[in-house]
N, C-alpha and C positions, 0 to 999 in steps of 0.2 A: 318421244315416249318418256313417260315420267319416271321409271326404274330405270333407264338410262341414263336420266339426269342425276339420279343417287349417285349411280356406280360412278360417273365423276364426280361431283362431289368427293368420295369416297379419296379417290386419287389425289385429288387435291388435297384435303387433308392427311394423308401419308408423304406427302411429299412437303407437306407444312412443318408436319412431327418428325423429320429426319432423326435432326437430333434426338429428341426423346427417346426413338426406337430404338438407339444406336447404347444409349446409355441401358434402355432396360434388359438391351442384347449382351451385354458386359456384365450385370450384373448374372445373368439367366448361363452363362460361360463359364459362370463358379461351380454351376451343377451340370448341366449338358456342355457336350462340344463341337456341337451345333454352329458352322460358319454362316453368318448371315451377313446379304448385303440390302442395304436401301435399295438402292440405284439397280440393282438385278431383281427388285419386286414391285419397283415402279415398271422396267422394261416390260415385266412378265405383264402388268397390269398396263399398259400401254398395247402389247399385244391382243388382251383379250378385249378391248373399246373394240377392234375392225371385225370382231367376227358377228356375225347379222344370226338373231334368234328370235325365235316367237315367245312374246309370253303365255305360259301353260298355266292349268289348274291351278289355284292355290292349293296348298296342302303344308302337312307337318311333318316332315323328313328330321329324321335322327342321321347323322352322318358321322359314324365313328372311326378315328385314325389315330396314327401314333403323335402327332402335335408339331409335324411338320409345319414350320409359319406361313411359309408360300404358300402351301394348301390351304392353310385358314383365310387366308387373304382371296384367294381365288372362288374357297367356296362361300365367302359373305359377296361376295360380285354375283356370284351366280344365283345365291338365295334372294339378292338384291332385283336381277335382273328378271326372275320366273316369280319374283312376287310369293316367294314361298316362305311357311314359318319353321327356320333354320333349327335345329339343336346339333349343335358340334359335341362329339363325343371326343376326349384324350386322352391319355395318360401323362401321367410326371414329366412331362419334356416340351421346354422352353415354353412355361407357364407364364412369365410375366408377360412374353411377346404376343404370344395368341391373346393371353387377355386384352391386350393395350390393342390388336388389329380390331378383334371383335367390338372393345368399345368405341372406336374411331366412327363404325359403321355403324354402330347402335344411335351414337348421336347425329351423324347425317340423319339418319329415319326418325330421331327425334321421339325415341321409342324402341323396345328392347323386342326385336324386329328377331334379331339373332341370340341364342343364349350357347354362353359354354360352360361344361357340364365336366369333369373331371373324375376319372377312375368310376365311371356308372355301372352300377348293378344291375342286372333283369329288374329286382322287385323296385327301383327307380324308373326304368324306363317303363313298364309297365303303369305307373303311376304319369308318364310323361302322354302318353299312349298313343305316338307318332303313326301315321298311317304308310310311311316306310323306312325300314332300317335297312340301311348300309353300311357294311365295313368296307373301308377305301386303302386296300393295303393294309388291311392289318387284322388278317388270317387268324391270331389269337381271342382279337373280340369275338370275329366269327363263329370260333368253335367253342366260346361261350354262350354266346346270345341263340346259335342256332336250336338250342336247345327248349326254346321259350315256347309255350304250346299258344296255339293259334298265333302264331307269330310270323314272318317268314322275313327272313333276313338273308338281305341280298351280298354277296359277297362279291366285290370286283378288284382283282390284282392292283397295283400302282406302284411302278419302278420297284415288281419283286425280280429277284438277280438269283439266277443258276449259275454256277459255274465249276468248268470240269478239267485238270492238270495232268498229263499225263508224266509229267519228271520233277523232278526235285528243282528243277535250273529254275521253275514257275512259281515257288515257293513263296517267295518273299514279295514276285509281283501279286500274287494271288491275296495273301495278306491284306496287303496293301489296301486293295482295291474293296479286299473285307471291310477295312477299318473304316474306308469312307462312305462307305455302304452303310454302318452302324452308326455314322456321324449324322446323317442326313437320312434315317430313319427308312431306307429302303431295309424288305427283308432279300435274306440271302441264303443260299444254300452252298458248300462247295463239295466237290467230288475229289478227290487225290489220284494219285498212280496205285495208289495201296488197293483201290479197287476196280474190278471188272468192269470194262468197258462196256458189254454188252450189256450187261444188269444192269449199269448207271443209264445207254441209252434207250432200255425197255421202262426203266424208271418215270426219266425224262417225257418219253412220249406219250405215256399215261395220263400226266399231268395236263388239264386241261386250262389253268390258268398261269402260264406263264407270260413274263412280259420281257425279259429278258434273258436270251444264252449265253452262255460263252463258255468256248475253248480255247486251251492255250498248249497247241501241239505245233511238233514237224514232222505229225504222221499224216501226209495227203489223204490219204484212204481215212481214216478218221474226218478231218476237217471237212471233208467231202459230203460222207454222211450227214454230218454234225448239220452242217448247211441243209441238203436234203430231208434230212427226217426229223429236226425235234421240230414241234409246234410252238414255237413260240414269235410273239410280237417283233421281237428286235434281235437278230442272230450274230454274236458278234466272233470273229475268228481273229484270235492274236493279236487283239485290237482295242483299245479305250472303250467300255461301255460305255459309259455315262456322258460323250461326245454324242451322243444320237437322240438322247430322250430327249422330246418335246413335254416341256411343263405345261398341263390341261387337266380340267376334269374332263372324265370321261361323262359322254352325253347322257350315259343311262343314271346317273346318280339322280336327277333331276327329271 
């Protein structure tokens, strides 16, 4: 299969450009703090080689997210792979690497196959006039672009993070797990002791696009619930989130 053949190419050339990536990662550290590794986006993209897919329609898919690199890396494999014409949407965050991933894959296709588009406005994409928008995790473009008439933009979670403390003792891991949540561009919400449980879990089960929960209790009777009744993708109890998420796009972007 000849989009096949890109996507390694693709690899190959990321794995030729270590260095470079590595350097344009240092300099891109001066504004984001954003940890990146090579060798954990070669893994990721050695992962995606074994999975078997058919190539779809061509079409011109706008994909907007916060400038996660992994994600840019994974969605030029997959715009590669479904023969689709790519526009990545971002914001301000680790600009030089998404561009350096993007042009890697531009010249394997030998041709500007993928474009990335920075802080885009409606009356830009309008002018782009993609036959589907997506936000990928990044809930803010959504409640801007949903607005656009005859438009419909699709909105699908990616590593968004609830989570809910019921004592002070969880404070500081709760933090924590904030700050790396903000480093690596997942959204987050958190809950504290200061507020009602029941509120917080009628809140929660409202929400129909969660990808991630978490509590950090030693009330059984809470934890219990918490398990039973929120909806979400990944439910984690007193426990590392971010041990569980598998890096993928999800099938419907494409």
């Amino acid at each position: 299969m000849e989009n096949l053949k890109l996507v390694n190419l693709v690899m190959e050339q990321i794995k030729e450009n270590q260095k470079v990536l590595n350097q344009i990662w240092q300099e891109d550290k001066t504004v984001n703090s954003f940890e990146f590794d090579v060798q954990q986006l070669i893994g990721l993209m050695e992962k995606f080689k074994k999975r078997e897919k058919m190539a779809k329609r061509k079409q011109k898919i706008l994909v907007e997210h916060y400038g996660n690199p992994y994600i840019t890396a994974l969605l030029c494999m997959e715009g590669l792979l479904y023969q689709a014409e790519l526009i990545i949407g971002m914001e301000d965050c680790c600009y030089g690497l998404n561009r350096a991933i993007v042009k890697i894959a531009n010249e394997v296709c030998q041709g500007e196959k993928i474009l990335l588009k920075n802080n885009l406005t409606c009356e830009e994409i309008e002018k782009i006039n993609p036959n589907k928008i997506v936000c990928l995790g990044n809930s803010n473009a959504y409640m801007r672009f949903r607005k656009m008439k005859n438009r419909k933009v699709q909105n699908i979670p990616l590593f968004n993070l609830t989570l809910y403390y019921d004592s002070e003792i969880y404070e500081e891991l709760a933090q924590t797990i904030r700050i790396y949540a903000i480093q690596n561009f997942y959204e987050m919400e958190i809950f504290d002791e200061t507020e009602d449980f029941e509120e917080i879990m009628e809140e929660m089960k409202e929400s129909q696009n969660q990808y991630c929960a978490v509590i950090l209790s030693r009330d059984k009777e809470k934890m219990e619930r918490f398990k039973r009744e929120i909806p979400a993708k990944i439910i984690c109890v007193n426990e590392n989130p971010f041990g569980k998420w598998e890096w993928k796009i999800p099938e419907e972007v494409f």
